[in-house]
N, C-alpha and C positions, 0 to 999 in steps of 0.2 A: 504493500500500500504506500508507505512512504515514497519509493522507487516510482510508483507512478506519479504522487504530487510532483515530488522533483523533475521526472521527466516534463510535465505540464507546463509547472514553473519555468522551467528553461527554455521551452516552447512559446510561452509569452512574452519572455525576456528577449529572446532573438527575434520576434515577430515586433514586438513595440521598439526597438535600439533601429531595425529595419526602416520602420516608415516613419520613427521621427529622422532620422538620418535623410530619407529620400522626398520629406515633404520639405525640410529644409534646405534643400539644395533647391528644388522646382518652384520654391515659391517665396514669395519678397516680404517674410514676415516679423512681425515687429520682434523684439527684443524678447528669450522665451531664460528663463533660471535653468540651472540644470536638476534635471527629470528624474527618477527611480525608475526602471522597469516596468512595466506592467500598469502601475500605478501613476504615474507622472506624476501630477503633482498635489494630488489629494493626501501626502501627509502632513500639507502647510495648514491644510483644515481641521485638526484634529483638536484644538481648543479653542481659541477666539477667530475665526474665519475674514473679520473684517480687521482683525488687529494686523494678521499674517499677510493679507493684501495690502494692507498700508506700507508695511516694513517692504514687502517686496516693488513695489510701487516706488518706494523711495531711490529705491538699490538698483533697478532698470528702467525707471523711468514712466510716465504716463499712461504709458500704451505697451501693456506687456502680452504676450499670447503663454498661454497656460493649458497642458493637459492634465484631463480630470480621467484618468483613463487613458483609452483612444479618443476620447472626446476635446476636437479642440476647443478652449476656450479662451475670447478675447476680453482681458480687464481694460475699461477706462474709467481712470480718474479723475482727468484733467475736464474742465469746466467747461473748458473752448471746443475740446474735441470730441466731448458728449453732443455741445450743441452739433455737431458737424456729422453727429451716428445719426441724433433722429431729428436731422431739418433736411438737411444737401441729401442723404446716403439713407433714409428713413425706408426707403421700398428693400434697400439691401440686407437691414437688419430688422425687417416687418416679421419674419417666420419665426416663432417658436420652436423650441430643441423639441423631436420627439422623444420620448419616453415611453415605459411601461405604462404609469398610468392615464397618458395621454391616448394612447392604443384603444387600452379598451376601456376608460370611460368615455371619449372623444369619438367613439365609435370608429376605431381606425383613424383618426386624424380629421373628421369628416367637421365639426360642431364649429361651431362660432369660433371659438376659442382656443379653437385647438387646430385647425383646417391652415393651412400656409397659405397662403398671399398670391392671391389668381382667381381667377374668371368663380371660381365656387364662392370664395370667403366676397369676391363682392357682391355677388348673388344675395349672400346669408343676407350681408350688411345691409343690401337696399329692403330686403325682407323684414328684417328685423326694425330695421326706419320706420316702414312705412306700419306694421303689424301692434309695434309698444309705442316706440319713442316717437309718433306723430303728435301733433297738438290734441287731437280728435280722441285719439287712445291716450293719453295722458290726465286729458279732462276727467274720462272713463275711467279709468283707474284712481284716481283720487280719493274714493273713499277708501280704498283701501291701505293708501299709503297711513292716511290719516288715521285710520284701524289700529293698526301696526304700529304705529308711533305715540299711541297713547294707552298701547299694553309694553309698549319696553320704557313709559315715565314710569307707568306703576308699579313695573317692577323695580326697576330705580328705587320709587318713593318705600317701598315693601322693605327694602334693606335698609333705610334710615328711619326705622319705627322707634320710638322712645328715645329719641336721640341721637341713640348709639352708631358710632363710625365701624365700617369694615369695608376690607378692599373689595373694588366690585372690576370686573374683565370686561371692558367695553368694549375688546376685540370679539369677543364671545358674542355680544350683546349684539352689536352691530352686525354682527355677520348673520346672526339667526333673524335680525330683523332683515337683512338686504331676501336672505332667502326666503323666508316669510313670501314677502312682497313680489318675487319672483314666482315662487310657487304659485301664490292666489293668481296673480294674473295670465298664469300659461297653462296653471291646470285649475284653477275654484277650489281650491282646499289646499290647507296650509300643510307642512313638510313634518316627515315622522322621522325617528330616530333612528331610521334604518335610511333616510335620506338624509342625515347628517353624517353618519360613518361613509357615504358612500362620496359626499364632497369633502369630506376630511383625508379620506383614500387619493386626492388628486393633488395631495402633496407628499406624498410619498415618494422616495427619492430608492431606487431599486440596483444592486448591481449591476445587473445585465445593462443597464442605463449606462454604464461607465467603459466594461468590458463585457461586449457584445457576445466573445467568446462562451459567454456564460449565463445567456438566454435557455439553453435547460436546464438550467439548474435555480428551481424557487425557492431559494435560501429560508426567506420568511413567510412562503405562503399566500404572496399577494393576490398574485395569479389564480391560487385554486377560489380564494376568499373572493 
């Protein structure tokens, strides 16, 4: 058993040393740290992830390219040349990375949110326009936002009974209300708790996402769940 990890290992060592070698030569890309095997550069993530990007940020500059895996990934920090990803260069950096849970909550890629940047996503877009976010369907939907917005004071107010202070999660709050108000108006009845685990599932961050090699193998069961 060992003997075969290690054979594996080795196998992904000379596959990743392979194409980071031969993408860096074909292609003009910014300033990259040096890499681990297999892994690239997912051990700078292992405790504070925005601290490790700063430090590295510092040490090669604005614009550094980073693998997570196989997966390449471009850092910018730099203020001027964020505006210049999504004003000048915005169709180039339009697509979401796919993922596991992008597959199959996204229905293969296919949803709003998930769909790359072409003749479908603008299809959704003018759909989705014309269907919620018109003035017509906006007007319509109103009480419900309003519904919605005066069960998440009360709840609020529920927690500040007899005075007393305790922390409250307004990311929590806010998100059950966005989907609330989502649900009610695309299907008439509000979201159950089998619909919260299942939009909590779409951040979930999977190996196979990293090293593709390793698409059969469900480490933690996302897949069969």
């Amino acid at each position: 058993m060992e003997i075969l990890w290690c054979s594996l290992l080795l196998i992904f060592s000379i596959f990743f040393i392979l194409k980071h070698l031969s993408s860096q030569n074909s292609r003009n890309l910014p300033p990259t740290p040096p890499a681990l095997p297999v892994l690239g550069h997912l051990h700078h993530l292992k405790t504070s992830p925005h601290r490790a990007l700063q430090a590295l940020s510092k040490n090669y500059g604005p614009i550094i390219y980073l693998y997570f895996g196989c997966r390449g990934i471009l850092h910018v920090s730099s203020p001027s040349a964020v505006e210049q990803c999504f004003t000048k260069n915005d169709n180039i950096f339009a697509n979401r990375p796919e993922s596991l849970a992008s597959k199959i909550l996204g229905y293969n890629h296919t949803t709003l949110g998930f769909s790359p940047y072409g003749d479908h996503w603008r299809f959704l877009r003018r759909l989705t326009t014309v269907k919620i976010f018109s003035s017509a369907s906006l007007q319509r939907f109103a009480s419900i936002r309003t519904e919605e917005t005066r069960f998440l004071v009360e709840k609020l107010l529920q927690g500040s009974v007899n005075g007393t202070w305790r922390k409250v999660n307004l990311k929590s709050l806010f998100s059950e209300l966005v989907y609330n108000v989502m649900m009610m108006m695309v299907t008439g009845k509000l979201w159950s708790m089998e619909d919260y685990e299942i939009f909590g599932a779409g951040n979930i961050m999977d190996i196979c996402d990293y090293i593709p090699l390793l698409r059969w193998w469900d480490s933690e069961g996302w897949k069969r769940n």
